[in-house]
PAMAR-35211 format. One record per residue (C-alpha): residue in one letter; x, y, z. Coordinates in steps of 0.25 Angstrom, whole numbers, plus 2048, in hexadecimal, padded with zeros to 3 digits. Example, Ala and Ser with C-alpha at 12.3 -4.5 7.8 and 13.67 -1.06 7.14 Angstrom:
residues 2
<'A',<831,7EE,81F>>
<'S',<837,7FC,81D>>
***
This chain:
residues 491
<'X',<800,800,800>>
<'X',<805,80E,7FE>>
<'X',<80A,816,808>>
<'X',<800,821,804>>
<'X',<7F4,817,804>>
<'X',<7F8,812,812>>
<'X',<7F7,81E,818>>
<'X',<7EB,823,80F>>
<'X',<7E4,817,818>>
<'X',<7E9,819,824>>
<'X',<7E4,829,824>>
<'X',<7D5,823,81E>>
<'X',<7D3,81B,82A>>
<'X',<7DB,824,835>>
<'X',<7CD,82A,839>>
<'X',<7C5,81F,83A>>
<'X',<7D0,818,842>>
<'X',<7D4,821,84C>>
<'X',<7C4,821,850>>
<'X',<7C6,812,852>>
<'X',<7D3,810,85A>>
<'X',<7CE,81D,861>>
<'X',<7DA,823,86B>>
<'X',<7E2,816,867>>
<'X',<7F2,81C,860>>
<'X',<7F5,810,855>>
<'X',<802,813,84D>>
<'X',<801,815,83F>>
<'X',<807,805,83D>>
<'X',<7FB,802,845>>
<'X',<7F0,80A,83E>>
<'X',<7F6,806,831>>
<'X',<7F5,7F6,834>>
<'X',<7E5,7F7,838>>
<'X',<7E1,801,82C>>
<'X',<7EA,7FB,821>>
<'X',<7ED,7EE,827>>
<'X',<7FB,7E5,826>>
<'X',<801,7EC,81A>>
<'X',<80E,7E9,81B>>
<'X',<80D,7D9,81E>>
<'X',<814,7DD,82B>>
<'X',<80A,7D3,833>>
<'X',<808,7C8,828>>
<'X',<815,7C2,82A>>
<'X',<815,7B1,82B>>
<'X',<806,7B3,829>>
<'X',<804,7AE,81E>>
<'X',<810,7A3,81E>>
<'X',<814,79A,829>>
<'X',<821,78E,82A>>
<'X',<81C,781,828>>
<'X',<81C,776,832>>
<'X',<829,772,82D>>
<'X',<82F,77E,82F>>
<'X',<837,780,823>>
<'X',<82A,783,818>>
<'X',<822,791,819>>
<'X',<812,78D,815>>
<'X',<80A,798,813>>
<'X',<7FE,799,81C>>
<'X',<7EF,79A,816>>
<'X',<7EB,7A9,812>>
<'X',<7E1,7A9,81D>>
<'X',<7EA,7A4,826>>
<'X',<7F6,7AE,822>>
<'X',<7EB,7B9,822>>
<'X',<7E5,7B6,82F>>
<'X',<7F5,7B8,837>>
<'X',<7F7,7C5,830>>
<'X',<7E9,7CB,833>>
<'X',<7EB,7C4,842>>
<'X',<7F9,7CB,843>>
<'X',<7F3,7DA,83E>>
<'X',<7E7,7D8,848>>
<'X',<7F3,7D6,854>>
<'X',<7FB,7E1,84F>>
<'X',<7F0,7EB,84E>>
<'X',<7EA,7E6,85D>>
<'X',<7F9,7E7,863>>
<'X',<7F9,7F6,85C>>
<'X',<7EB,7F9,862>>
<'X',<7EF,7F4,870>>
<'X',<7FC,7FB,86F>>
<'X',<7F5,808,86D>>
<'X',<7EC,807,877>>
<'X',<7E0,802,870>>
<'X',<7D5,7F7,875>>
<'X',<7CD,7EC,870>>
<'X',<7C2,7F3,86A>>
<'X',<7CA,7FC,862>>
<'X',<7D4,7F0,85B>>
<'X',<7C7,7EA,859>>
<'X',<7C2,7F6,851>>
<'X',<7CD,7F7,84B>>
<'X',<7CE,7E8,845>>
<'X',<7BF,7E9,841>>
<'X',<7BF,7F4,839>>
<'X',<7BD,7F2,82C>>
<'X',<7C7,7FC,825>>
<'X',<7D3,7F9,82E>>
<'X',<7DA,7EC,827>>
<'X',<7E1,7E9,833>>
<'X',<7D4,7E3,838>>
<'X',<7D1,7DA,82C>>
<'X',<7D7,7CC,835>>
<'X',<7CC,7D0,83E>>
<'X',<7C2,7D4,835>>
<'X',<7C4,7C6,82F>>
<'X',<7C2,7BF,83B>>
<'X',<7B5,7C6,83D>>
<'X',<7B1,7C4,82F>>
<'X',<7B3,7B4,832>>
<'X',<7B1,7B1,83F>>
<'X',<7A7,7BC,844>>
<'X',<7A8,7C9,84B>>
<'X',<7A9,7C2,859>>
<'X',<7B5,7BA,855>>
<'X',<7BD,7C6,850>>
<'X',<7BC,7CE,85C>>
<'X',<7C0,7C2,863>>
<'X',<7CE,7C2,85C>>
<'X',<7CE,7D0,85F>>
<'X',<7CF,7CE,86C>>
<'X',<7D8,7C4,86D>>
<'X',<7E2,7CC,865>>
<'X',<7E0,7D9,86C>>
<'X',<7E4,7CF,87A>>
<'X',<7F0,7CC,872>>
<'X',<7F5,7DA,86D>>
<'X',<7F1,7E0,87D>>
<'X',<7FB,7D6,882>>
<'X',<805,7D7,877>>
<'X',<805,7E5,879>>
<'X',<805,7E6,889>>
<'X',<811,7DD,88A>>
<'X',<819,7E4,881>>
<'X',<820,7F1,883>>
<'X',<821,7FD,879>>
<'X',<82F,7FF,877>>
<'X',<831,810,874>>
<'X',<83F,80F,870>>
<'X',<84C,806,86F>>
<'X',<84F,809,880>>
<'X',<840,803,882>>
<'X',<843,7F7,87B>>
<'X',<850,7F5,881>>
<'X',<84C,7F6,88E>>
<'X',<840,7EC,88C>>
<'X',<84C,7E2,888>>
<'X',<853,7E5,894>>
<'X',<846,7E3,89D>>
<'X',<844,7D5,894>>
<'X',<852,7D2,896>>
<'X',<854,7D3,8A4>>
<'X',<844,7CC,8A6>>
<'X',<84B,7C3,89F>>
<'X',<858,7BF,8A8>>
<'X',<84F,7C0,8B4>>
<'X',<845,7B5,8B0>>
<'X',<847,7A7,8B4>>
<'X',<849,79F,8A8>>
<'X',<848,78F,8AE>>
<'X',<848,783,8A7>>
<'X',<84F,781,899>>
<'X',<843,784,893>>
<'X',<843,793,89B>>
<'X',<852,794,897>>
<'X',<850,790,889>>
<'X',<844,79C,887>>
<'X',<84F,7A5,88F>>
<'X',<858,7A3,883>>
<'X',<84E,7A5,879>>
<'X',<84B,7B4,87F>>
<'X',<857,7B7,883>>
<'X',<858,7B4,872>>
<'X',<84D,7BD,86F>>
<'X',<852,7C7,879>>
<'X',<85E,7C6,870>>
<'X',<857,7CD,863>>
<'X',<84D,7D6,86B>>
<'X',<859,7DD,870>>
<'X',<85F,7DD,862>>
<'X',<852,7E2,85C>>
<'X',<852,7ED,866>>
<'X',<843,7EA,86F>>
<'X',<83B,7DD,873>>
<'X',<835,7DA,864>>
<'X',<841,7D4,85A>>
<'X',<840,7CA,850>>
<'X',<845,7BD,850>>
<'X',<844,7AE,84C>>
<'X',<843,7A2,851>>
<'X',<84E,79E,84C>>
<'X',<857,7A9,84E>>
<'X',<854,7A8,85C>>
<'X',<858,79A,85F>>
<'X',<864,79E,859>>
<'X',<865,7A7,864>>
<'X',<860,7A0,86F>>
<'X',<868,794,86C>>
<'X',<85D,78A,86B>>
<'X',<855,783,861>>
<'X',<849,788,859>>
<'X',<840,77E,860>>
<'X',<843,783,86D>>
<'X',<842,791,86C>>
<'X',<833,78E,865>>
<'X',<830,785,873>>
<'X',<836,790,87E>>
<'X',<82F,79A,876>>
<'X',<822,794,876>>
<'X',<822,78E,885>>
<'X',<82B,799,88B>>
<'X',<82B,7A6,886>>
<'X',<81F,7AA,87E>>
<'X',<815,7A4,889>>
<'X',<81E,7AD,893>>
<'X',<81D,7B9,88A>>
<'X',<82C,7BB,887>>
<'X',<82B,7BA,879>>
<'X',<821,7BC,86F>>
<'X',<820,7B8,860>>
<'X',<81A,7C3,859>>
<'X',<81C,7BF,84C>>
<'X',<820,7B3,845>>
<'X',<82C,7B5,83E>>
<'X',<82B,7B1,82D>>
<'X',<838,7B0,822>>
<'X',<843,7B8,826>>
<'X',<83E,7BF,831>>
<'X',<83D,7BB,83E>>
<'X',<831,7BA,849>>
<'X',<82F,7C7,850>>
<'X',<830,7C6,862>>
<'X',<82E,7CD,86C>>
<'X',<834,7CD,87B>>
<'X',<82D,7CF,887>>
<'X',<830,7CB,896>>
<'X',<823,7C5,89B>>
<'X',<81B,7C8,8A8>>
<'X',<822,7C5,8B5>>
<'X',<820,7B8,8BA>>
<'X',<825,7B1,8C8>>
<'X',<827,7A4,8C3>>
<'X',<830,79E,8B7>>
<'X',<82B,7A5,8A7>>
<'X',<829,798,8A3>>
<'X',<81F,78E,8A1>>
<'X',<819,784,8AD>>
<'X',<823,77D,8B4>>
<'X',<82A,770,8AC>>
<'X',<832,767,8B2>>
<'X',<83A,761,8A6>>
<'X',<83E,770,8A2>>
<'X',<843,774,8B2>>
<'X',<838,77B,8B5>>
<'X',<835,77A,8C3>>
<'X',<826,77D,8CA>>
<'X',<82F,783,8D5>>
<'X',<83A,78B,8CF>>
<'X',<848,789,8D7>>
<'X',<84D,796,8CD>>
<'X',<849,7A2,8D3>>
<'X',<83E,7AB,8CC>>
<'X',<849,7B4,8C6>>
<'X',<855,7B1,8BD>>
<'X',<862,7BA,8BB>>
<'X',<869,7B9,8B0>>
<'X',<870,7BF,8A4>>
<'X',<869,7BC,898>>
<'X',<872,7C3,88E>>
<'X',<87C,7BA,891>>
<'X',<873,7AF,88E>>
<'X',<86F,7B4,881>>
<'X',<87E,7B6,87E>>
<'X',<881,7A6,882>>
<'X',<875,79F,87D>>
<'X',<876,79E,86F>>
<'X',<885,796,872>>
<'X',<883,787,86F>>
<'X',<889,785,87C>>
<'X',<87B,789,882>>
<'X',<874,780,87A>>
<'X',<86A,775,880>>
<'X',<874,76A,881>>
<'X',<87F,773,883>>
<'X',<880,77B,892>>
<'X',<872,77F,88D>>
<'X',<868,78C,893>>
<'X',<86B,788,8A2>>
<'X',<879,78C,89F>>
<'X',<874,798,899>>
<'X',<86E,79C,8A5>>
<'X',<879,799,8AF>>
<'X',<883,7A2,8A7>>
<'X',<879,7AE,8A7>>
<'X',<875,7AD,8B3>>
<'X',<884,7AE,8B8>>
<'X',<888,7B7,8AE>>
<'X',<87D,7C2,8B4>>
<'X',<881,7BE,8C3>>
<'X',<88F,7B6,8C5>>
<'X',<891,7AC,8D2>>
<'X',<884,7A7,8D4>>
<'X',<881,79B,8DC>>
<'X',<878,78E,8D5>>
<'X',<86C,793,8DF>>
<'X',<86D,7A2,8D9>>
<'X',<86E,79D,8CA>>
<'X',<864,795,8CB>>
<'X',<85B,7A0,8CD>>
<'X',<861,7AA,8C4>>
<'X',<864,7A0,8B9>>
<'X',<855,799,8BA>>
<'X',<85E,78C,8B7>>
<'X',<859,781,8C2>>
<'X',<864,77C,8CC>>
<'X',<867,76F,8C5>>
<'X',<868,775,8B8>>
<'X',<872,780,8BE>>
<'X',<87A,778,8C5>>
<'X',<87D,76E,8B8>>
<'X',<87F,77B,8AE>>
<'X',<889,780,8B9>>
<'X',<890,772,8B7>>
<'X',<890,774,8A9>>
<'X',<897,783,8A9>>
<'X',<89F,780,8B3>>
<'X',<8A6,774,8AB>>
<'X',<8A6,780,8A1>>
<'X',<8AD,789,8AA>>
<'X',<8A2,792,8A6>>
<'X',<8A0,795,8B4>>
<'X',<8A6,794,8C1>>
<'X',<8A2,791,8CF>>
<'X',<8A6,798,8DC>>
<'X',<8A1,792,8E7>>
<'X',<893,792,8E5>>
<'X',<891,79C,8DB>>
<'X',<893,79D,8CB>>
<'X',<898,7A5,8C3>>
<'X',<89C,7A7,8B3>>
<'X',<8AA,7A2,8AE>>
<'X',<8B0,7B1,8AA>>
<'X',<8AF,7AD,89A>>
<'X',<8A4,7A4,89B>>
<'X',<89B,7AD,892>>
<'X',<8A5,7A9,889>>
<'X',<8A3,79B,88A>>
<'X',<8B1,79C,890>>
<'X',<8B2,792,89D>>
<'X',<8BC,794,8A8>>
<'X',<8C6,788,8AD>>
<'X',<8BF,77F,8B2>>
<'X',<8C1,77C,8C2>>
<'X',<8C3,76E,8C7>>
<'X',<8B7,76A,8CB>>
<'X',<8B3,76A,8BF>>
<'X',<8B2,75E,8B8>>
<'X',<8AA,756,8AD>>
<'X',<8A9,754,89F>>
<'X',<8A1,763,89F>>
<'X',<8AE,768,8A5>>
<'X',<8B3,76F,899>>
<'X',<8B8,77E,89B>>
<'X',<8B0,786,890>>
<'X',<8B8,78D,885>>
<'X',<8AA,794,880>>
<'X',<89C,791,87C>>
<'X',<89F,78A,86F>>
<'X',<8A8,77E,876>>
<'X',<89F,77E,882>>
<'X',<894,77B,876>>
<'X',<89E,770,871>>
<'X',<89F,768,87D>>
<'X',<891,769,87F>>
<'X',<88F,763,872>>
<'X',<886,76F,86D>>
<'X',<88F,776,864>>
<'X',<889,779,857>>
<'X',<87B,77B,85B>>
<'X',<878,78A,858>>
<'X',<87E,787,84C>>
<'X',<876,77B,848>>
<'X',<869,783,84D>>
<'X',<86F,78F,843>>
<'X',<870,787,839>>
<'X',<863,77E,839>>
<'X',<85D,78E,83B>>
<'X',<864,792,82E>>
<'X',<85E,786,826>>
<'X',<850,789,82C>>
<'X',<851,798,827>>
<'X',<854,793,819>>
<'X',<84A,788,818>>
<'X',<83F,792,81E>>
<'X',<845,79D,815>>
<'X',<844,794,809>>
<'X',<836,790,80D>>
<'X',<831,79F,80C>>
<'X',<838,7A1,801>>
<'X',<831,797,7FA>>
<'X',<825,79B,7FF>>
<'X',<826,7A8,7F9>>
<'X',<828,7A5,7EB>>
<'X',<81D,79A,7EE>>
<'X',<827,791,7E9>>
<'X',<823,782,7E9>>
<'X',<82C,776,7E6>>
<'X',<82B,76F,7D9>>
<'X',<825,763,7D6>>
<'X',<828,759,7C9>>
<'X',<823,74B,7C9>>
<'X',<826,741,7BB>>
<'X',<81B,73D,7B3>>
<'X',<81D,734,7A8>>
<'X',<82D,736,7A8>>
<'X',<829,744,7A8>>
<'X',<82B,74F,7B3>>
<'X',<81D,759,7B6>>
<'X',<821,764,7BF>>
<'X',<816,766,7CA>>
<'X',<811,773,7C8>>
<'X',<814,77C,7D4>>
<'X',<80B,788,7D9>>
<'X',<816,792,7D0>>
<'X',<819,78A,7C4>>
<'X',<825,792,7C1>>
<'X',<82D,78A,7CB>>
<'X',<835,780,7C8>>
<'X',<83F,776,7CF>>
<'X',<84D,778,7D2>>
<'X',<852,76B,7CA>>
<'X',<84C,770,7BD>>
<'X',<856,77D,7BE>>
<'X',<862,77D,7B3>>
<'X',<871,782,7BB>>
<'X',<86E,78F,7AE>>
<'X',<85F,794,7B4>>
<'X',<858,78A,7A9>>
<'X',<84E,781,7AD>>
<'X',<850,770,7AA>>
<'X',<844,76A,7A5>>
<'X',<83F,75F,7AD>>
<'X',<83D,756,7A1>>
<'X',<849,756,79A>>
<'X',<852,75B,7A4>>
<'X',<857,764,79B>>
<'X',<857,775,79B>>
<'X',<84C,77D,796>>
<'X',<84E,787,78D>>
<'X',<843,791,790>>
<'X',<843,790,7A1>>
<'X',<84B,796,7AA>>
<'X',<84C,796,7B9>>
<'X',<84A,7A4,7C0>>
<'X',<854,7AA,7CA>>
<'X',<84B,7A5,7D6>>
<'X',<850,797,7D1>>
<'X',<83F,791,7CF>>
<'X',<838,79B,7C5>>
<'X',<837,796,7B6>>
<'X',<83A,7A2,7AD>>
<'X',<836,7A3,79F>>
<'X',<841,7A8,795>>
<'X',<83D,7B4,78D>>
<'X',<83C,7AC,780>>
<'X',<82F,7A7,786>>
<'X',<824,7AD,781>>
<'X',<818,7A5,789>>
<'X',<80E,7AE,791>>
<'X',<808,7AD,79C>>
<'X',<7FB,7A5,799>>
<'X',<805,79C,792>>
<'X',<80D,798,79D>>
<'X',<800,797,7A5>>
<'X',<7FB,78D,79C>>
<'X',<809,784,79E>>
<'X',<807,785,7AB>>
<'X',<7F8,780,7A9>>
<'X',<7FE,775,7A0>>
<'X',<809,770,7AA>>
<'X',<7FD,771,7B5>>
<'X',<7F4,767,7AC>>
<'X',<801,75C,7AA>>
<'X',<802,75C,7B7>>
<'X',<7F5,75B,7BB>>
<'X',<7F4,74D,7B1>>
<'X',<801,749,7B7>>
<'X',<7FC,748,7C4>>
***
């Protein structure tokens, strides 16, 4: 649409929408998305596409279907706009039923289909959504704002008691996502999942699990949009309400949670460090794994602690800290004096003092950094594994939409009487990769011999006629007809 048009639009209806919205202050993003509609696809991506089961192929969804999340994602957006501004219920619902605003026409739909009563229904439940989206966020007014939010989120963060390997694991996938919200500069980044595990040092799988049990139930992190090609899905952070008890869900034995906590209701430690350490593959599951991870923040923030004290500044259960501090000791990652604990002075580094004499064992190795403390642990090579099976995935899902978007299909030849009939495809123009001559010509599949009058296109699949070929269109049309109608009495 024209710029001039647009705004010719907006002023039309600027009267008329003032008197609805009443004393309500939209921004002109906002006004423009309820009169006008989504003009720029902003809310259609993934809509109208989704990743197969397999989770290699891209299908596309049926229209209704594609349509139906787009007019669902405008509806949110204008609620969340509305509740932002101080509006109510009765004024989003004008707003959406009014017949000239096309921001409404999701709405409009459902009410057209399923009856007045059912619309305002789904009103309702999207105006409870935007009122809590919007009251659990906070408007950030400039860079400071949002800096000091991360702090705040940062240091919730290090004082919340992470137990269980399960709590550790959803530590390390926030302190990940922590990561890029401070390098985007506030609590909303972008990010995939992939990207992430990377980060966090942990597979896909896992991050999906402590995502869906762990975090997103707590209100730590939200998904508010799905990431779709090469862009990837769009987070917030937020530090949840206060709670007394552990941020995770009810009590399971096999994970180490317990129904009476023995950590205290308040951890301590340096999360920073821990996203500087957890991506080694010296921190992997089989390796000193997330306990460790915790012992070494937990001293690096306060140095010569006792077992009792890590215990509760750690969140890391009694057994389990007394094995990891076996473990680091053989490492001469840390050192004991009397009762207390406390870092080797490189052990940051992955650089172990000399061992004392007391210890022994075959963990008893002094540490001459994170990549032959992954070695002997027989994890070397994980993130790199992980990097690289990610790399494939990103080809293969690439590939997928690429395909998609030129609605290129595979295709298909089968031999009747000695004599090979190409399936037509939905684009008849495509051909497959074994019929292309190494000079651009195109072999024919009868004679295995070139053709003079086809070449292949730059893209590799088009058939392209030479310029000597004079045929029209209704021509070409009627070989196609003809090359439908064999293979019709083939098959």
């Amino acid at each position: 649409m024209p710029h001039s048009t647009h705004h010719a639009l907006s002023r039309r209806h600027s009267t008329e929408f003032r008197g609805l919205v009443e004393y309500v202050r939209l921004p002109s993003a906002a006004t423009d998305l309820i009169l006008l509609g989504d003009l720029t696809g902003r809310y259609a991506t993934s809509s109208y596409s989704r990743l197969a089961p397999d989770r290699r192929t891209v299908v596309l969804r049926a229209d209704r279907q594609g349509a139906a999340e787009h007019g669902h994602r405008i509806t949110a957006a204008i609620a969340c706009h509305v509740a932002r501004a101080g509006g109510t219920l009765d004024q989003l619902t004008q707003l959406l039923l009014h017949p000239d605003h096309e921001g409404g026409r999701h709405t409009r739909n459902i009410a057209l289909r399923s009856g007045q009563m059912r619309a305002l229904d789904y009103i309702r439940r999207v105006w409870a959504n935007a009122s809590e989206t919007v009251n659990t966020t906070v408007t950030l007014g400039s860079r400071h704002d949002a800096y000091e939010v991360l702090a705040a989120l940062r240091d919730r963060i290090e004082t919340t008691p992470w137990r269980g390997e399960r709590g550790r694991t959803a530590l390390r996938v926030l302190r990940a996502h922590l990561n890029f919200a401070e390098t985007a500069g506030g609590p909303l980044h972008h990010a995939s999942e992939r990207q992430t595990a990377e980060e966090a040092g942990i597979s896909r799988t896992t991050l999906r699990a402590v995502y869906d049990t762990v975090l997103k139930p707590q209100g730590w992190l939200r998904r508010l949009q799905v990431g779709h090609g090469r862009e990837g899905s769009t987070w917030y952070l937020s530090a949840p309400p206060s709670r007394s008890r552990t941020t995770q869900l009810p009590p399971d034995p096999a994970l180490e949670d317990w129904p009476t906590s023995e950590t205290a209701t308040a951890a301590d430690i340096d999360s920073t460090v821990l996203g500087r350490l957890m991506g080694h593959d010296a921190f992997a599951h089989h390796g000193l794994g997330s306990a460790a991870l915790m012992l070494i923040s937990a001293l690096h923030q306060r140095p010569y602690q006792t077992v009792a004290e890590l215990v509760g500044t750690s969140s890391v259960s009694r057994a389990t800290t007394y094995r990891t501090l076996r473990r680091l000791d053989g490492h001469g990652l840390v050192c004991r004096i009397g009762e207390t604990w406390a870092l080797a002075p490189r052990a940051l580094e992955g650089l172990g003092s000399s061992l004392p004499a007391r210890v022994t064992g075959l963990d008893a190795v002094p540490a001459q950094g994170w990549d032959k403390v992954a070695e002997h642990h027989g994890t070397a090579g994980v993130a790199a594994r992980r990097k690289a099976l990610h790399a494939v995935e990103r080809a293969a899902y690439q590939e997928a939409l690429d395909r998609l978007a030129e609605h290129r299909t595979k295709a298909v030849v089968i031999v009747r009487d000695d004599r090979q009939i190409l399936v037509p495809a939905p684009r008849p123009d495509e051909i497959p990769p074994t019929w292309h001559a190494p000079d651009g010509r195109v072999l024919d599949p009868a004679t295995g011999r070139p053709a003079s009058d086809w070449r292949v296109a730059t893209d590799g699949r088009l058939i392209l006629i030479i310029p000597a070929d004079q045929r029209s269109y209704d021509e070409l049309a009627a070989a196609h007809a003809e090359a439908l109608s064999e293979w019709n009495s083939a098959a």
